[in-house]
C-alpha positions as CSV (number, residue, x, y, z in Angstrom):
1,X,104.6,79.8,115.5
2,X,104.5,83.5,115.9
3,X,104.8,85.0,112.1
4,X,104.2,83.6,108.6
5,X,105.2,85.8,105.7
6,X,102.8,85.2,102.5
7,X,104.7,86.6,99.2
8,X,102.3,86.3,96.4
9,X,104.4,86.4,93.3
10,X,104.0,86.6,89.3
11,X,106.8,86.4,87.1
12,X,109.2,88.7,88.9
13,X,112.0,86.4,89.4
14,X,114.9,88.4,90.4
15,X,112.9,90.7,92.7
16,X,111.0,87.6,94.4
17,X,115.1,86.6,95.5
18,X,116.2,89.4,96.7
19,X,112.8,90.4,99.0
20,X,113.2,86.3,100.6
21,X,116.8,87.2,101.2
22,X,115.4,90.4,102.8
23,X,112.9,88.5,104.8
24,X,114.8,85.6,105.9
25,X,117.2,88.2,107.7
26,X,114.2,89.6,109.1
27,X,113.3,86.4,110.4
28,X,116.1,86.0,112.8
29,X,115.4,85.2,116.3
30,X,111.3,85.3,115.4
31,X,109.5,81.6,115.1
32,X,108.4,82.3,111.7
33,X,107.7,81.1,108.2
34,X,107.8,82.1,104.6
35,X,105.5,81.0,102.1
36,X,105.8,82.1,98.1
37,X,102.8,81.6,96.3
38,X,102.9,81.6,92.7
39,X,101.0,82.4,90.0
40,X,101.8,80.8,87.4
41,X,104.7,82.5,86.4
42,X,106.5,81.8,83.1
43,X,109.8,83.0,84.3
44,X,111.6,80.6,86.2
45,X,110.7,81.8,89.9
46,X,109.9,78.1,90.9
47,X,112.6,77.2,89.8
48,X,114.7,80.0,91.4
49,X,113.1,79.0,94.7
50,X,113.6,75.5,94.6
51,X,117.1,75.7,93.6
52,X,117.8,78.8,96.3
53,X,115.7,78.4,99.2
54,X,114.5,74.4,99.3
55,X,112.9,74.8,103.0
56,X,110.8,77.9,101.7
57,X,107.1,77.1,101.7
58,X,106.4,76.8,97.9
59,X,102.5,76.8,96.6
60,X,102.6,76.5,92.5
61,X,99.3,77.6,91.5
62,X,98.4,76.2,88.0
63,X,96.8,79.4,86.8
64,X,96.7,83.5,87.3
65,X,93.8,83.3,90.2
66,X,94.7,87.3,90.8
67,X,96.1,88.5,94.3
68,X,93.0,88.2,96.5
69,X,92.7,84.6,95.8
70,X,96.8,84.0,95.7
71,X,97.0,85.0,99.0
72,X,94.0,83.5,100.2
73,X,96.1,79.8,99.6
74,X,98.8,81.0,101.2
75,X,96.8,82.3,104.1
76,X,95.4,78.7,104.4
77,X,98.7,77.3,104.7
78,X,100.2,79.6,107.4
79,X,100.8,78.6,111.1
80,X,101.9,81.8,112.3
81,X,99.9,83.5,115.1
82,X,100.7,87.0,113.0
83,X,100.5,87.2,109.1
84,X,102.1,89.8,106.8
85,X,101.0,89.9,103.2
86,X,103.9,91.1,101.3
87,X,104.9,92.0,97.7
88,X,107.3,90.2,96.2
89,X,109.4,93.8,94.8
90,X,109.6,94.6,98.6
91,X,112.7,94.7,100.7
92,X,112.3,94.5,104.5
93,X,114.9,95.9,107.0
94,X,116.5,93.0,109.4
95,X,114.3,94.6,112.6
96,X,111.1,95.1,110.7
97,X,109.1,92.6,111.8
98,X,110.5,92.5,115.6
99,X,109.6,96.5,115.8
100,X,106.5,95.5,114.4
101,X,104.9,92.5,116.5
102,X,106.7,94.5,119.7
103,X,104.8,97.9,119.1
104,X,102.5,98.8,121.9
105,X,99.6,99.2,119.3
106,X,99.0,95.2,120.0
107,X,95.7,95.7,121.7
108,X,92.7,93.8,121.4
109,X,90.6,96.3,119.3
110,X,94.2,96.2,116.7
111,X,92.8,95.8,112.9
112,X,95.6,95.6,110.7
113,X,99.2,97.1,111.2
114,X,101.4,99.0,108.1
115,X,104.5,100.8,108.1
116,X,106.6,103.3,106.0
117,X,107.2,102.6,102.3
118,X,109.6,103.9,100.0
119,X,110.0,103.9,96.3
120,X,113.7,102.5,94.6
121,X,115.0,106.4,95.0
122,X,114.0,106.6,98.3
123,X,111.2,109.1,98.9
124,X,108.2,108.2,100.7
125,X,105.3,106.4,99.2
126,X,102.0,108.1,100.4
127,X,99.3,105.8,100.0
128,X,100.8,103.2,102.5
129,X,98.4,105.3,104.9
130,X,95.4,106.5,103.5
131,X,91.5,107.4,104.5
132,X,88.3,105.6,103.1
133,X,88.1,106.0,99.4
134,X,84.1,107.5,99.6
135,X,82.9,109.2,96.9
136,X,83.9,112.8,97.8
137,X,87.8,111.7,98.7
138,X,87.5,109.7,95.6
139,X,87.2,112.5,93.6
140,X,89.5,114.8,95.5
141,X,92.2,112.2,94.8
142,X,90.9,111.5,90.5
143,X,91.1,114.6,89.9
144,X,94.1,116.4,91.9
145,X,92.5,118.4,94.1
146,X,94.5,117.9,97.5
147,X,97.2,119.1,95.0
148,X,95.8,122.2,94.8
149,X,94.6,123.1,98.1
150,X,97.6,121.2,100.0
151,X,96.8,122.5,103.6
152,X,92.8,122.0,103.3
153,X,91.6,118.6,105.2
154,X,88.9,118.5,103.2
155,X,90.8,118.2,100.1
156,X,93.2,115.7,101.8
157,X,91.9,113.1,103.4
158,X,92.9,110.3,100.8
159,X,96.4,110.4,102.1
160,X,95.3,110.8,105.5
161,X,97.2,113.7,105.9
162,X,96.2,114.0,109.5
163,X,99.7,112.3,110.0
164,X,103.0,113.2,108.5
165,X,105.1,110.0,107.0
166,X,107.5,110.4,110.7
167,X,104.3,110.4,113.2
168,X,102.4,106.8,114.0
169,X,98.8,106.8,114.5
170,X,95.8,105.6,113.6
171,X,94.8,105.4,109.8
172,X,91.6,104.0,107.8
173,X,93.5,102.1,104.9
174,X,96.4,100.4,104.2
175,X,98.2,98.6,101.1
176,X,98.4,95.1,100.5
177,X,102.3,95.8,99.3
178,X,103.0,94.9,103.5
179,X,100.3,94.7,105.8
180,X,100.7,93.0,109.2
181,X,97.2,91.0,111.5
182,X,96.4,88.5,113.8
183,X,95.6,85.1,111.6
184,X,92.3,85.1,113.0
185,X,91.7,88.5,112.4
186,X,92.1,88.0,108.3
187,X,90.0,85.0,108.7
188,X,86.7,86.6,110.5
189,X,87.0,88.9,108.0
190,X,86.5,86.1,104.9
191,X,90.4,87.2,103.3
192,X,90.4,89.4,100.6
193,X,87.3,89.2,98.3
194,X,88.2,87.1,95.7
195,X,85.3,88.7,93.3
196,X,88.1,91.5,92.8
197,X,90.8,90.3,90.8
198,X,93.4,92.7,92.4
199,X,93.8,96.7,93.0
200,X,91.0,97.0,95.1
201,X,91.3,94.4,97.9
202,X,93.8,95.8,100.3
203,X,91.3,99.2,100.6
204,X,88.1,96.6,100.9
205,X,90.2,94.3,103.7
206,X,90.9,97.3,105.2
207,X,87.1,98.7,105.4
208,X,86.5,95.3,106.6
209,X,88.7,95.8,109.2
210,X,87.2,98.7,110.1
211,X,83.6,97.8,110.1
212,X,84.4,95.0,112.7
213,X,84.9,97.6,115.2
214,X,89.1,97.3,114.9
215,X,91.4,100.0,114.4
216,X,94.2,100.3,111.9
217,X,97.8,101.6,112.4
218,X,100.3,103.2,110.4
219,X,104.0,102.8,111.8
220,X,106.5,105.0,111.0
221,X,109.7,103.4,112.6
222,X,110.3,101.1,110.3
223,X,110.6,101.5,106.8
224,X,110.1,98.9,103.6
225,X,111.2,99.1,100.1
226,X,108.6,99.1,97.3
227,X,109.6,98.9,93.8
228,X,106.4,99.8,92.7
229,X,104.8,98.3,89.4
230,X,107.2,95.2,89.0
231,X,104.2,92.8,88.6
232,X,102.2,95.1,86.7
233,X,102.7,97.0,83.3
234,X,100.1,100.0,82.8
235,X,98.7,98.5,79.6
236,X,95.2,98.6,78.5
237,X,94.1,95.6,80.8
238,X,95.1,97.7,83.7
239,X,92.9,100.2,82.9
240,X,90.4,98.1,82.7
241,X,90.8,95.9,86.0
242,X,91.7,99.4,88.1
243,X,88.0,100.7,86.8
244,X,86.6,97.6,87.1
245,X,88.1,97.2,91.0
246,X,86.7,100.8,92.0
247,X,83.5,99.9,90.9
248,X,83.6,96.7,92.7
249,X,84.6,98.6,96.0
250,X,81.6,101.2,96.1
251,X,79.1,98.7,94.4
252,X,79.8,96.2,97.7
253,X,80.1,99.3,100.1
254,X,78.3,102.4,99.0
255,X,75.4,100.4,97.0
256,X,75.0,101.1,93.1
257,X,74.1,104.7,91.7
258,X,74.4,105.4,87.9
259,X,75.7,108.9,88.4
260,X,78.0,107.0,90.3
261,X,78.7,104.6,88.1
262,X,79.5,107.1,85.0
263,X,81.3,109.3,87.2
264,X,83.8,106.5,88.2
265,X,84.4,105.4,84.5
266,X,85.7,108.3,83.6
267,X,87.5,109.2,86.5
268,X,89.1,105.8,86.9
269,X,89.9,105.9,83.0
270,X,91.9,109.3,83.5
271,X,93.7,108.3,86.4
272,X,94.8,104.9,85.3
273,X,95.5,106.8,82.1
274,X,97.5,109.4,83.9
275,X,99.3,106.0,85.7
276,X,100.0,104.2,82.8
277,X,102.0,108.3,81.0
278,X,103.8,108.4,84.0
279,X,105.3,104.7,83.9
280,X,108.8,104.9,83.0
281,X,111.7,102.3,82.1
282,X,113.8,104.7,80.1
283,X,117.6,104.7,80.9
284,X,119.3,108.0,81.5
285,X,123.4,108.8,81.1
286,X,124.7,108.1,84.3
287,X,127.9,109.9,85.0
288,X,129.5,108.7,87.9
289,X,128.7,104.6,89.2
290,X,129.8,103.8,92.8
291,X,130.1,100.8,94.4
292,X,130.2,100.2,98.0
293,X,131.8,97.4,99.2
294,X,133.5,96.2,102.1
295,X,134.9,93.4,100.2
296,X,138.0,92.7,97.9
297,X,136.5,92.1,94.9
298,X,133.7,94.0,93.2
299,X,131.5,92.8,90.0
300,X,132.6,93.5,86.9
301,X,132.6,96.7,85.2
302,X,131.8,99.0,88.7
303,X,134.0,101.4,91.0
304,X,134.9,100.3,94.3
305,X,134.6,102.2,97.2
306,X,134.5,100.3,100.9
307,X,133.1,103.4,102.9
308,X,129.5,104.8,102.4
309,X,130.7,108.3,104.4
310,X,132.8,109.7,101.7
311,X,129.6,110.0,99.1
312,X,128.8,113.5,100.1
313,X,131.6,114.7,97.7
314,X,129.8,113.1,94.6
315,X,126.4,114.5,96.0
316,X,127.2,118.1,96.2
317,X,127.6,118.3,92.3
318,X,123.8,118.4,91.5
319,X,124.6,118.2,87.9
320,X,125.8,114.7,87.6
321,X,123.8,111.6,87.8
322,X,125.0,109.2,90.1
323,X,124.6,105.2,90.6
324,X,124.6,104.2,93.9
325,X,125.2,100.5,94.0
326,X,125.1,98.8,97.4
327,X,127.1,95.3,98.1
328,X,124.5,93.7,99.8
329,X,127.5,91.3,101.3
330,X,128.7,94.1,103.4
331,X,125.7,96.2,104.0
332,X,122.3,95.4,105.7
333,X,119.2,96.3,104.3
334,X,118.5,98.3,107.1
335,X,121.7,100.7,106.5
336,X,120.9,100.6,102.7
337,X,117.6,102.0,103.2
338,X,118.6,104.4,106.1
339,X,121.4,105.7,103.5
340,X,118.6,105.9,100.6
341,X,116.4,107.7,102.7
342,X,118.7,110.3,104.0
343,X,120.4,110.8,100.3
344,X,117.5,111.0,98.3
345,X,117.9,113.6,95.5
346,X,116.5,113.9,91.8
347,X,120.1,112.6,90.1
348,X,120.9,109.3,92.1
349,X,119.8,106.0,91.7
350,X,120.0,102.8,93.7
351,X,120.8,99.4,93.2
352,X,121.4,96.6,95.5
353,X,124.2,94.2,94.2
354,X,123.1,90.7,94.8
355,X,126.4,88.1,95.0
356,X,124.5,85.2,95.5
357,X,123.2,85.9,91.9
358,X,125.7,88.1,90.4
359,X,123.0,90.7,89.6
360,X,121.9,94.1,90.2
361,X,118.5,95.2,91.0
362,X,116.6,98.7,91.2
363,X,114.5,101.1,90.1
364,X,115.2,104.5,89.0
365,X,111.1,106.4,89.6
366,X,108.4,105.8,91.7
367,X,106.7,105.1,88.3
368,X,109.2,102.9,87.1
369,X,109.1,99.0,86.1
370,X,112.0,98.3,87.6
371,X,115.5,97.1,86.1
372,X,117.6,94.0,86.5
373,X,120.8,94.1,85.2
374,X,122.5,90.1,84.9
375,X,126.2,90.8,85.3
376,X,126.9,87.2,84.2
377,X,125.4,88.5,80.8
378,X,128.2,91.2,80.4
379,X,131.3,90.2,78.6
């Protein structure tokens, strides 16, 4: 088998269907595998996946054993020569993983391969390619500085700003939202460290990756929906595990230092902080809802429009805010995210309509929870 998928998911129901719909297109013509691993939801995700997709690997885990450990089962499980470890609110285009496992950066010295990601509105997502967290780059990233001096390496090495989001190359870390290795690769390196509970174990797999003498890749031709934050709510026990995985990172990699240690409190604390502000779910008065659709019927309560080329006359009126919904009958994912990409503004939003279901699914910010919208629920 060439490629199993690993989706760790946790009570994200409606996001988990619509990235295995996603991945399932992605999988044909490759000898692959999907395998959800779940922890312990209380939605009914199992449920959902046994009724939707019965020959999908399913692993019920009996408890919340955090995301290193989560996808360590599924790792254990996989037959596929290649693994991706893959969020469940992700959407993959339908050549991802062909582009992917065909790149010419298949070498023997290859760490661990990541690609473009965008948020639910479309703009780029910069930490899919980032540099070593060390102290100093750490603290350029806390506290804003690359902000401030936006042309300065020195200030912006945490978003390895050596490479723009449209250039390939190599980077130092990438995020565990979609990261693509050789099986044996993962497991020379022990998995993720299941001592961190999550946040911190795609940069630490990464390092790992690094210290074995491989070399990691960003690829830009491709690009991957992330709805950021679905599985996650910036509550106090966020804060919490985000300081506690930073300290877990430089304690097992730059050795224990008390200045260290205090300085990483607070600067964690702020930033998850800062994080947990920016999080929005708030709806805004949308003035204009489009639905594409090459079909005859459309869901209830939404325009219908069959041709995506006419939407430049909405666009042009910046003072409107516009709701983009996609028919994801007549549309693939990889023309839905080629049109969100290319469309991006400050007044649109995205959602995908998903039939199968009869519900819509988006997110409106980068900082956003994410909404689901059961039209079955609307009278």
């Amino acid at each position: 088998m060439q490629l199993s998928i690993i989706i760790l998911n946790y009570n994200v129901r409606y996001f988990l269907e619509q990235c295995v719909l996603s991945v399932q297109k992605a999988l044909e013509g490759i000898d692959g595998e999907i395998i959800v691993v779940d922890n312990d939801s209380k939605d009914d995700s199992c449920a959902m996946m046994k009724q939707k997709f019965p020959l999908v690997k399913l692993i019920e885990n009996k408890e919340n054993s955090g995301f290193p450990k989560g996808n360590n089962i599924g790792v254990v499980e996989a037959q596929g020569e290649y693994i991706c470890i893959l969020n469940p609110d992700t959407v993959v285009a339908e050549d991802t993983f062909k582009k992917i496992l065909n790149t010419e950066y298949w070498q023997l010295n290859t760490g661990i391969i990541g690609c473009k990601l965008i948020d639910g509105t479309g703009h780029f997502l910069p930490e899919c390619k980032r540099g070593v967290p060390t102290p100093w780059v750490a603290f350029t990233k806390i506290f804003g500085l690359y902000k401030f001096f936006p042309n300065s390496k020195w200030f912006n090495q945490y978003y390895a700003q050596h490479l723009s989001e449209n250039q390939s190359g190599n980077v130092d870390i990438l995020v565990g939202a979609f990261m693509i290795m050789k099986r044996q690769l993962y497991l020379d390196l022990g998995g993720f460290d299941e001592g961190c509970f999550m946040y911190s174990d795609d940069i630490d797999l990464s390092y790992m990756a690094l210290q074995s003498g491989k070399i990691n890749y960003y690829y830009h031709e491709t690009s991957v929906i992330h709805y950021k934050g679905e599985s996650t709510v910036r509550d106090e026990k966020y804060v919490q595990r985000f300081r506690e995985a930073m300290q877990f990172f430089y304690k097992k990699h730059f050795g224990r230092s008390l200045f260290f240690d205090v300085f990483m409190k607070i600067g964690a604390l702020v930033f998850s902080l800062v994080k947990k502000k920016q999080q929005k779910n708030s709806n805004r008065k949308i003035d204009i809802i489009i639905f594409f659709s090459k079909e005859i019927e459309s869901p209830t309560h939404l325009v219908f429009n069959e041709k995506l080329v006419n939407f430049d006359l909405f666009q042009n009126n910046g003072n409107q805010n516009i709701e983009i919904i996609f028919d994801t009958r007549s549309f693939s994912y990889k023309e839905i995210i080629c049109f969100m990409e290319q469309h991006k503004a400050n007044n649109l939003i995205f959602k995908n309509y998903i039939p199968q279901s009869e519900f819509l699914i988006g997110s409106n910010n980068a900082n956003d929870i994410g909404q689901v919208i059961n039209l079955t629920k609307i009278s």
